[in-house]
Each structure stands twice: as structure tokens, then as C-alpha cells.
C-alpha positions, 0 to 999 in steps of 0.5 A: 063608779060601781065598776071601780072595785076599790073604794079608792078608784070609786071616790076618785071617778065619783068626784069627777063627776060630782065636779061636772054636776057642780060645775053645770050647776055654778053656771046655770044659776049664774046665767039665770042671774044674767037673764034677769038684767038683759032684756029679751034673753032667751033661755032656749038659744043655749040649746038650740046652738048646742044641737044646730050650730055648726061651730058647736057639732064637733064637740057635740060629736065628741062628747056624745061618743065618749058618754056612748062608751061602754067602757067606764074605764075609757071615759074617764080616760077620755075625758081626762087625758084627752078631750079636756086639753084638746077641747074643754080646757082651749075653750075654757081657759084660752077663750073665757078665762083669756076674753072675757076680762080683757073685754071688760067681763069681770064676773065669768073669770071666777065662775069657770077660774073653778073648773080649772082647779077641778080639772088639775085635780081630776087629771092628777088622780087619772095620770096615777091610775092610768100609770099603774095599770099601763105598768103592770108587771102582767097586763101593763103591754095590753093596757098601753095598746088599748089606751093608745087605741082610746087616744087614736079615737078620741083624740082625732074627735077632739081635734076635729071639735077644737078646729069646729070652735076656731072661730069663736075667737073672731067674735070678741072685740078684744083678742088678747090671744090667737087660737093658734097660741091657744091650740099650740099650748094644748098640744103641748099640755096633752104631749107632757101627760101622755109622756108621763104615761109612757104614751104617744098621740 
């Protein structure tokens, strides 16, 4: 946030992390709340998938190089523009939003329905941001090949992490929706914003 040099671009990334921390927050509290209903939960298990499941190591992967980038700039970008369609908002909206309900889990809609708002309003304000900068009368050329370098090493990171987390979708009883519907209206969701953008996968 202290990098943005204006306090319009500052508020804009400090809020998009400020709706991560919420988010994390929404959720820990309402597995807790699960936690205390289910016999024999274990608080560990989250964890533990995280950092030795196969299914879960390439979006693992993607956001651990992400949060190494150096470049706050390319972050925010990454996160956005690339890693959310192609990851975050697959398994977000194509499996809980879509599984959860038609399995009979009317409580997780609501809690990750607030994620979803989170994220349009987080990539309209980096699709305005972005497009100043990739149109700059001086620095727009050299802007458009540095993104286009961000989108080449994320996005082959994302795809490798949505094709990791493929089978999930096997695992409910109810399918309302196949990951190859779901992984098709990502590409065309991060295809319609890189066009906005003058950029290309």
C-alpha cells in the first residue's frame, strides 16, 4: 500500500487486502462454529491438506510465488487479472457456490456469496488501473510487455493449479456442474478482461 504514491491507489490495494483478512476471518470463525457440531473434528486437517496434498500443491505454488513477488504492482495484478478467474473464482463459484447447495449445504453459499461481490469490485478498480498505465502516452509499450510477461508466469502457474484441483469435483454426491463448464467460463471471463486491457494470454 505505502508504494502506491497516491492516496487513490493506496485505498484501492488497502482494500483488497483488507477484503482478504475479512474473508480468512468470515471463514475461520464459521468452521469453528462447524467444529463444535461434528464429532471428532480436527482443526489440523486444513493444514495439513494445504501443505501435503497433491490436489492442493499448485495453487499452493501459485499463491506462494505471487506473495514472493517484489513488485507490489505485480501482485495485485496477479491476483486480479490472473489468478482469481483461473483459480480462486473456479473453485469458489464453479464448486462451493455450485456443490454446496445442490448437496444440501445451504449455510457456505452466504459465507463465500461475499467473496464473489469482493472480487468484482476489486477487479473493476485494477481493470481502471492497469488500463491507465497500459496507455500511457510515454511508458504505456513498456507497461503492456511487462504485464504480458506477469500474465505469461502467472497464468501458466494458475492453469497448472486449476488442472491440480480437477478432482474435487468427483468428490460430491451432487454434480451440478462439470469442471470442464466451469474451467471453459474462466477462460472466457479472464479473455473478456485482458481484451478490456489491450492484453493477450
Amino acid at each position: 500500500q505505502r508504494y502506491g504514491y497516491t492516496q487513490m491507489i493506496n485505498n484501492a490495494t488497502l482494500t483488497n487486502s483488507s477484503y482478504k483478512l475479512r474473508l480468512a476471518q468470515d471463514i475461520t470463525l464459521y468452521l469453528a462454529e462447524i467444529g463444535m457440531d461434528i464429532p471428532g473434528w480436527d482443526d489440523e486437517l486444513g493444514k495439513k491438506y494445504w501443505l501435503e496434498d497433491s490436489v492442493w500443491q499448485g495453487t499452493r505454488e501459485a499463491i506462494e510465488t505471487i506473495m514472493g513477488a517484489t513488485d507490489y504492482l505485480e501482485q495485485y495484478f496477479a491476483i486480479n487479472i490472473v489468478f482469481e478467474p483461473l483459480v480462486g473464482e473456479l473453485f469458489r463459484s464453479g464448486f462451493l457456490m455450485q456443490a454446496s447447495a445442490a448437496n444440501h449445504d445451504f449455510i457456505t453459499p452466504p459465507v463465500v456469496s461475499a467473496a464473489e461481490a469482493d472480487y468484482e469490485r476489486n477487479l473493476a478498480n485494477t481493470i481502471d488501473l492497469i488500463y491507465l498505465l497500459a496507455n500511457d502516452e510515454v511508458h504505456g509499450a513498456a507497461n503492456k510487455a511487462l504485464f504480458q510477461g506477469w500474465i505469461k508466469k502467472h497464468g501458466a502457474l494458475a492453469d497448472k493449479a486449476a488442472i491440480g484441483l480437477q478432482p474435487i469435483w468427483s468428490m460430491p454426491h451432487s454434480k451440478p456442474i462439470s469442471f470442464q463448464d466451469v474451467r471453459a467460463s474462466s477462460e472466457e471471463r479472464i479473455a473478456q478482461t485482458l481484451g478490456e486491457l489491450g492484453l493477450k494470454r
